[in-house]
C-alpha positions in Angstrom: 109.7 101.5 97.4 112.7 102.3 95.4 111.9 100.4 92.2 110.8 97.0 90.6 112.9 94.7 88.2 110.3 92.3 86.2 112.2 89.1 84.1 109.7 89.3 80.9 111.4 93.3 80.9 115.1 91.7 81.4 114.7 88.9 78.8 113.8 91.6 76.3 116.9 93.9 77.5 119.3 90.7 78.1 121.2 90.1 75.2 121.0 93.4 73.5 121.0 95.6 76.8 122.5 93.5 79.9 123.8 96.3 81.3 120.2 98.2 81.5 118.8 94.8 83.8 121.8 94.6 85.8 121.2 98.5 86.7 117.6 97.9 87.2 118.3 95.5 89.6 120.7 97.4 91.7 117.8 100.1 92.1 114.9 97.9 92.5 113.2 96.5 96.1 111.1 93.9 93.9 112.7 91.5 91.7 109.9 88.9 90.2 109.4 86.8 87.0 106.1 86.2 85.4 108.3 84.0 82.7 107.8 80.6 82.3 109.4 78.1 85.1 111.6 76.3 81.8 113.3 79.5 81.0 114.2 80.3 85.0 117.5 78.8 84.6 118.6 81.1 81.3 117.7 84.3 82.8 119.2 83.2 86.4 123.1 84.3 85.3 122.0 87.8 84.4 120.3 88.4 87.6 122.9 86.8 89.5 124.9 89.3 87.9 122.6 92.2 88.9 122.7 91.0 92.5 126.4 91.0 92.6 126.8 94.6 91.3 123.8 95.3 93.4 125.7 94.3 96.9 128.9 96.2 96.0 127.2 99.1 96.6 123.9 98.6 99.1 122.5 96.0 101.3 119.3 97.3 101.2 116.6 94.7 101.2 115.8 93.0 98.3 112.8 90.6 97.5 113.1 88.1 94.5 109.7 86.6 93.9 109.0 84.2 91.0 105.1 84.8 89.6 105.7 81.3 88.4 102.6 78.3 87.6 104.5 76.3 89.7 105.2 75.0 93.2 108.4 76.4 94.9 109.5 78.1 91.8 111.5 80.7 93.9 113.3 77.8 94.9 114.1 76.8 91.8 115.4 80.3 90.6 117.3 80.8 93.3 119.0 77.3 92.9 119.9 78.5 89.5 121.1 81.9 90.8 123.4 80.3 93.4 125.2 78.3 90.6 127.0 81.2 89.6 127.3 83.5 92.7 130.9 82.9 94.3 131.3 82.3 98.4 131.3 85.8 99.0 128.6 87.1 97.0 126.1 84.8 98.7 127.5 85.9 102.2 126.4 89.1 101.5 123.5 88.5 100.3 122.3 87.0 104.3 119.7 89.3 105.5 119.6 91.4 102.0 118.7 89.4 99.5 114.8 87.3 100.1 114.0 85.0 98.0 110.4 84.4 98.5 108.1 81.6 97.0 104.4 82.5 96.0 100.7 81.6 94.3 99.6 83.1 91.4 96.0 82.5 89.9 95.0 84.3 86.9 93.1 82.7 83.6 95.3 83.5 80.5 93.7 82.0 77.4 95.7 81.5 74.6 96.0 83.9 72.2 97.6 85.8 69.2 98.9 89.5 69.7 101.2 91.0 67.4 103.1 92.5 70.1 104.5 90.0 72.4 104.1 91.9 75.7 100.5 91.8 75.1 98.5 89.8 77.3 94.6 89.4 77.5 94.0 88.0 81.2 90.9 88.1 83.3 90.0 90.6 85.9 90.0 88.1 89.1 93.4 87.9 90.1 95.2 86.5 93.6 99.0 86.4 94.6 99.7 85.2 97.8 103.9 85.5 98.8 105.4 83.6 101.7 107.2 85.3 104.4 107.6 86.4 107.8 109.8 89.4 107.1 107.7 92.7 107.0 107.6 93.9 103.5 106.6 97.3 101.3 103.2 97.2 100.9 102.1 96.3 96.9 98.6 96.9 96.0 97.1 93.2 95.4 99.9 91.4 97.3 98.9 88.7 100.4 101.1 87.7 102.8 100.6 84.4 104.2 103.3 82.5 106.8 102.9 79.3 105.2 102.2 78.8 101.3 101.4 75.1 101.6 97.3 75.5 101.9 97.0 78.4 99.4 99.3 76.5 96.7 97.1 72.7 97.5 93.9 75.6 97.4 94.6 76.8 94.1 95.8 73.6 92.8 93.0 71.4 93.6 90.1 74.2 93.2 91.6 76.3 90.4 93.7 73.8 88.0 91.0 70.4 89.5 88.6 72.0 88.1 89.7 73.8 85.0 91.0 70.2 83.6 87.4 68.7 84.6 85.5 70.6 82.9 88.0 70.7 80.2 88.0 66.8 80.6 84.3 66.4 80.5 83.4 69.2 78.0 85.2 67.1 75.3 83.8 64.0 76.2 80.3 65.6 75.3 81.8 67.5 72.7 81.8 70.7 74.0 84.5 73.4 72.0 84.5 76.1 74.7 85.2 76.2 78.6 82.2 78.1 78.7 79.9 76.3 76.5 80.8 73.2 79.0 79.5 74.9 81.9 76.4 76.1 80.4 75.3 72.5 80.4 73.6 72.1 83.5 74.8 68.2 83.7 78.4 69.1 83.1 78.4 72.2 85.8 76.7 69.5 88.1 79.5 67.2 88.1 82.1 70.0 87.6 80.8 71.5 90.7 80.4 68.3 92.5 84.4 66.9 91.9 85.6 70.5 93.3 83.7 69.4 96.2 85.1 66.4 97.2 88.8 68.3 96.7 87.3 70.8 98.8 86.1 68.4 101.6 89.8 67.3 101.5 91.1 70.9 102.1 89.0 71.5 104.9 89.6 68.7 106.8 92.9 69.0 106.0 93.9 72.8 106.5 91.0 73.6 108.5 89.0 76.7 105.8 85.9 77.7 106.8 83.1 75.5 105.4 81.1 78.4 104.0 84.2 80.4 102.4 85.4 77.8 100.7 81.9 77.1 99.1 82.2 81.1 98.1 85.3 80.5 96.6 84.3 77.2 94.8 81.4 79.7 93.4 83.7 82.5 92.8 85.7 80.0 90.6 83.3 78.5 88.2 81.9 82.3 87.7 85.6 82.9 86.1 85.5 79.7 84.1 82.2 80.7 82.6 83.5 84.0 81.6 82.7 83.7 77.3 85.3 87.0 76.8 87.8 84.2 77.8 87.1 82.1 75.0 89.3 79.0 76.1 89.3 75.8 73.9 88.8 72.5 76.0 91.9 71.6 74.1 93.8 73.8 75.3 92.8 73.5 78.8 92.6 69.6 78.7 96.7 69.5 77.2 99.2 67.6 78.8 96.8 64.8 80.2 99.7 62.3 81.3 101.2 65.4 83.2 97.4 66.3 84.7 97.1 62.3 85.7 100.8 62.2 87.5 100.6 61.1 91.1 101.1 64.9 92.8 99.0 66.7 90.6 95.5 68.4 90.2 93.4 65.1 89.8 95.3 61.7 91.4 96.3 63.8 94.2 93.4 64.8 95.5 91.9 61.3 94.8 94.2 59.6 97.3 94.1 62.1 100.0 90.7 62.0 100.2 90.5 58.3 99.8 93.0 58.7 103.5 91.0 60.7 105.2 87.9 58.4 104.4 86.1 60.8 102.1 84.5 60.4 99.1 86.6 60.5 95.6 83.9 59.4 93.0 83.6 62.4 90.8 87.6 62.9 91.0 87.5 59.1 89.6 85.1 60.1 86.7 87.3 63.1 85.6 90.8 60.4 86.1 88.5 58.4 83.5 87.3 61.1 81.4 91.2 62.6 81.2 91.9 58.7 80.2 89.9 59.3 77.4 91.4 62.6 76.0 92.3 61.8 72.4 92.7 65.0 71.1 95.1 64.2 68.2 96.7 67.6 68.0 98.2 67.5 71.5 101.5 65.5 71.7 100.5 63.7 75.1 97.1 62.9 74.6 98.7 60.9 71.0 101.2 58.9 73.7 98.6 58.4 76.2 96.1 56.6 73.8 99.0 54.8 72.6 99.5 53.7 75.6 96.6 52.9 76.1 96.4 50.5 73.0 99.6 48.3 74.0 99.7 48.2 77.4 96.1 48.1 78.7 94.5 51.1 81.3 95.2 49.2 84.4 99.5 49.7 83.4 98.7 52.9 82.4 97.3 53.9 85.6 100.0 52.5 87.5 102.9 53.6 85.5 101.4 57.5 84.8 99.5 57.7 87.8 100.9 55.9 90.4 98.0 54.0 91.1 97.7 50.3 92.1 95.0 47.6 90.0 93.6 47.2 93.6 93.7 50.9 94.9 89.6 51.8 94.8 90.6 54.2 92.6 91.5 52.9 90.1 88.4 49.9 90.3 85.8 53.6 90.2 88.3 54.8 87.3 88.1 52.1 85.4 84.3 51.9 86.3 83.7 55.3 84.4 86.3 54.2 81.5 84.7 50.9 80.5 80.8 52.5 81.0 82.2 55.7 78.7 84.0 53.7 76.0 82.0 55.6 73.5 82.4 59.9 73.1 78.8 61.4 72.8 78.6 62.8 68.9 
């Protein structure tokens, strides 16, 4: 492996030394970002400008992976990249340049260092690249053919049930991811909703019964983790993004509801996320407002996609009206 070009090192170098990342990039076989998928498009020019001094002077492969907490965000790079490549530039780049979408799963809790490259993280860690071509082996890397089940693994194990017990834990006003799962009533139902996701992906991408149950365990042993010290605030953020149709808690909730399994517990934490009102978090403010003018059957429809008939949203609303009041 000739070298590695990381983004968090070129937006420190960019405006003060470009010339240093487009170098780096010329010598590199890795490219990858571990940066944020919002700032992808500023720091796409400068490594478009890498990969064109780059190809002036070798075509030896190069793989651009974005470490991103989100779907396709290779794709998304790339898209940005290409916006500022002329016709020629991206001829070249057939057969040298990979762009290569991935999974990455590692907790990072938030946090105040004084120097911003520091990063407390847990020990578990997973990344999981998609790609046929044969690659330098990295320590830690997995290569899959097809992202699709990893990404809907992580999503729906990993983020499901992070925001459930993040959803639940407040409800019973819990302060710490931790402190949720030590009650034996929350890890219950925590446990149980990460079941019926994990019913879903099983029938649906064909994992082993038994592994999957290993990794559900494997899981909720990281989220009880105290060194992490996560705030169910923190976790539970963002609640109207959490409830959109394609993510971590409707979309499970339909697809399971298609395939004829069971989506109760998924319905308790779309109720429980209904009644996030942390007053600090921008989103949870709008979705209670929301709530107040336009009634929870709107809101379900308009934020989640969901129908007032869909079973769904009759079990959501179940939970909602039985819940109306947070334990003290």
């Amino acid at each position: 492996m000739r070298g590695w070009a990381q983004a968090p090192w070129a937006r420190r170098y960019s405006k003060t030394h470009p010339e240093q990342v487009v170098a780096a990039i010329g010598r590199a076989s890795f490219l990858t970002t571990a940066i944020g998928p919002k700032v992808l498009p500023f720091i796409a020019p400068l490594i478009a400008e890498g990969l064109t001094e780059r190809l002036k002077h070798t075509h030896e492969k190069l793989y651009v992976i974005a470490c991103e907490n989100q779907i396709n965000a290779t794709d998304l790079l790339k898209n940005e990249v290409l916006k500022t490549l002329n016709e020629e530039t991206v001829k070249k780049m057939e057969g040298t340049v990979f762009f290569l979408n991935s999974a990455v799963d590692r907790i990072v809790p938030l946090q105040h260092n004084e120097e911003l490259l520091d990063v407390l993280v847990e020990n578990y860690h997973e990344w999981i690249v998609a790609t046929k071509e044969k690659l330098p082996e990295v320590k830690g890397m997995q290569i899959v053919p097809d992202l699709a089940p990893y990404i809907e693994r992580k999503l729906f194990t990993v983020n499901t049930g992070h925001a459930t017990t993040a959803y639940l834990g407040y409800q019973a006003g819990k302060n710490k991811i931790h402190e949720a799962l030590a009650d034996p009533d929350i890890y219950r139902d925590v446990k149980a909703t990460i079941e019926e996701t994990g019913a879903y992906l099983i029938k649906r991408y064909g994992f082993a019964a038994e592994t999957h149950e290993r990794y559900i365990e494997k899981i909720l042993h990281r989220f009880q983790n105290p060194k992490l010290n996560d705030d169910v605030t923190r976790v539970g953020r963002s609640p109207i993004r959490k409830l959109g149709p394609e993510d971590r808690l409707v979309k499970p909730a339909r697809e399971a509801k298609r395939l004829g399994l069971s989506f109760t517990h998924l319905a308790q934490v779309i109720a429980a996320a209904l009644r996030f009102d942390y007053t600090e978090d921008a989103e949870a403010a709008e979705l209670q407002k929301q709530l107040k003018t336009k009634g929870v059957l709107a809101v379900l429809n308009q934020v989640s996609g969901l129908s007032p008939e869909d079973p769904i949203t009759k079990e959501a609303i179940r939970y909602y009206k039985e819940n109306s009041v947070k334990p003290g």
